[in-house]
Residue, then its C-alpha position, 0 to 999 in steps of 0.5 A: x073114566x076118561x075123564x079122570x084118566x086126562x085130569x090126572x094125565x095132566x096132573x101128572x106132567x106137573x113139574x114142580x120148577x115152574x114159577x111160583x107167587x114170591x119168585x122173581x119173575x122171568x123178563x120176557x123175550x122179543x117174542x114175535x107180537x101178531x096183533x100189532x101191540x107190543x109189550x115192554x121186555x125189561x121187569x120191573x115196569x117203571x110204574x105202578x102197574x099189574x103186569x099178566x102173561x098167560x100162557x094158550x096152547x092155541x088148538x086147545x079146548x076153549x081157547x078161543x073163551x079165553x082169550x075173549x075172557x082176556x080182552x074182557x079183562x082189558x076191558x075192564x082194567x085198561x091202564x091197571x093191568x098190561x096182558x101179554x098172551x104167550x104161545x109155543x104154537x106156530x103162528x099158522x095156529x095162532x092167527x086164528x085167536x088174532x081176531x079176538x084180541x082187536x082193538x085191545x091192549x093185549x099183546x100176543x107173542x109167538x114163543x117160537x124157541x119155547x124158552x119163555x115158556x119153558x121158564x114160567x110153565x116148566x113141563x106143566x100141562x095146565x093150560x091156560x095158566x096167567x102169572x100176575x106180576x107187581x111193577x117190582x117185577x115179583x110174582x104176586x098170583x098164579x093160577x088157573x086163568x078162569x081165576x084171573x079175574x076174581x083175583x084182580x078184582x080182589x088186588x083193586x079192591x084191597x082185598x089180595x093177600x100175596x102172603x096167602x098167595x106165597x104159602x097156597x102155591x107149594x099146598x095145592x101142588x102137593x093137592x095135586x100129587x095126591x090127587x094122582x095118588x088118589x089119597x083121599x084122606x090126605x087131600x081132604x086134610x091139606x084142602x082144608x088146611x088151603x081152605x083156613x087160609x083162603x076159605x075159597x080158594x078156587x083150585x083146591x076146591x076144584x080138585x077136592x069136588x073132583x075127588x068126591x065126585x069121582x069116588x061117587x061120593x055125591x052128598x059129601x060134594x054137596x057138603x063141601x059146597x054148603x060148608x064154603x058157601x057158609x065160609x066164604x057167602x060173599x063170593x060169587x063163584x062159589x053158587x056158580x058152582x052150586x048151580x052147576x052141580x044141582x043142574x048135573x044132580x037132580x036129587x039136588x034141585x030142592x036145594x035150588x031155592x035156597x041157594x038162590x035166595x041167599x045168593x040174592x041176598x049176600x050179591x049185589x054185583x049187577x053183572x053177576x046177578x045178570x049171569x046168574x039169571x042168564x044161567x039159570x035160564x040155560x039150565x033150568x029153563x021150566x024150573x018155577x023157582x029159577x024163573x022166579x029169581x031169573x026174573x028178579x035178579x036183573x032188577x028193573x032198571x038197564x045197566x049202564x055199562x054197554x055190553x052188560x046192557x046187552x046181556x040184562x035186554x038178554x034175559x028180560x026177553x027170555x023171561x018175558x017169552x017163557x012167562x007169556x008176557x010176548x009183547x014184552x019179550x019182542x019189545x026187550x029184542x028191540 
């Protein structure tokens, strides 16, 4: 209940002014940068580059997984992508998150007047929430910042459609006002209507799995995840989501395997496989069959990339110590 109660709190400050993908974007203010890296003020950027500003409430729950996951980010699309983090809190609060952002191109700004905030956010509550921008200074994405990175790989890859983005931004919002509602038979038309358009689609998913599983309606939640997996299979997320539900439903575990063996299949991304045993470990960790695959999906071969090196080490240690292979597990720690 209190659960559901705080989903539709936030919900519920919802304004629906806040900017959308098609709108022009805001310029940002000299806002007070704390970690030493500055960002441009005008739009459009004058050349061709992504620009992201996500909005933290800084004392909130898991902030400090997103700006880490932001740094990663930068990481990964350094000279692509321009990152600006943006908070209305104090700088007291914010200096705590400062850490996470050194030695990254991310630059973090204090909003102390609230009216950048205020300009892209309107009265919402749904914190975190990253706005992609192209360099024409257009809103291309927004979006619940967990998504951030799944829609940037599909902007480099060629795969982004804004179109699609244009048309599910008013869809999801009036998914949200019947979620408050609690108008299910509308939420299951409108979510599958988001769903012709972007089979897996990430917030419409989410809000349709939490309407189900409030009501108690468990075996039409799982439904819906098989029905997505079939639509959308070469998408990562989505068995991400299958596990997490079957850990949760034990009457779901039998399901287990064959999840696994068509996420093998249909993903060959190194560092999703690599997630994926890892979770499979921390959830099931005396589970035969996650074991199995927890063993299998690394591969044998250590990845080149330094940090998902480390995590494929990780994983070969678990899986040598819960197989009674130790010699193995203490020489993957080395």
């Amino acid at each position: 209940m209190k659960r559901l109660l705080l989903f539709l709190l936030v919900l519920g400050a919802l304004d629906l002014a806040a900017l959308r993908p098609g709108d022009k974007a805001a310029e940002l203010p000299r806002l007070k940068f704390i970690n030493g890296v500055q960002t441009p003020v005008a739009l459009p950027l004058k050349q061709d580059v992504l620009r992201v500003v996500t909005f933290v409430l800084t004392r909130a729950r898991g902030a400090e997984g997103t700006v880490g996951m932001l740094a990663a980010l930068d990481r990964t699309y350094r000279g692509r992508v321009r990152q600006t983090v943006v908070t209305p809190d104090p700088e007291s609060d914010a200096l705590s998150l400062r850490g996470l952002l050194r030695n990254s191109g991310v630059a973090f700004g204090l909003d102390s007047s609230r009216r950048i905030t205020l300009q892209y956010m309107g009265g919402s509550l749904l914190y975190p929430r990253s706005f992609v921008i192209d360099p024409e200074g257009v809103i291309i994405w927004s979006g619940e910042t967990v998504d951030l990175g799944e829609m940037l790989q599909e902007y480099f890859a060629g795969t982004f459609d804004r179109k699609v983005a244009e048309k599910v931004s008013p869809m999801l919002e009036e998914l949200q006002a019947l979620l408050r509602e609690g108008n299910e038979p509308k939420i299951r038309a409108l979510a599958n209507k988001i769903f012709e358009l972007s089979p897996a689609h990430p917030g419409a998913l989410r809000i349709r799995l939490f309407s189900l599983e409030n009501s108690g309606r468990i075996p039409q939640a799982w439904e819906l995840l098989e029905e997505r997996l079939k639509a959308a299979p070469r998408t990562g997320r989505l068995y991400f989501t299958a596990i997490d539900f079957i850990s949760r439903y034990a009457y779901f575990r039998p399901r287990l395997g064959g999840v696994l063996k068509t996420f093998s299949v249909q993903i060959t991304d190194p560092q999703l496989r690599c997630a994926m045993a890892w979770e499979l470990l921390r959830r099931f960790q005396y589970d035969l069959t996650a074991l199995e695959f927890a063993c299998r999906l690394p591969g044998n071969t250590p990845p080149a990339d330094a940090e998902l090196r480390f995590l494929w080490y990780a994983v070969k240690a678990q899986t040598a110590y819960l197989t009674g292979d130790i010699e193995g597990a203490v020489r993957f720690q080395k």
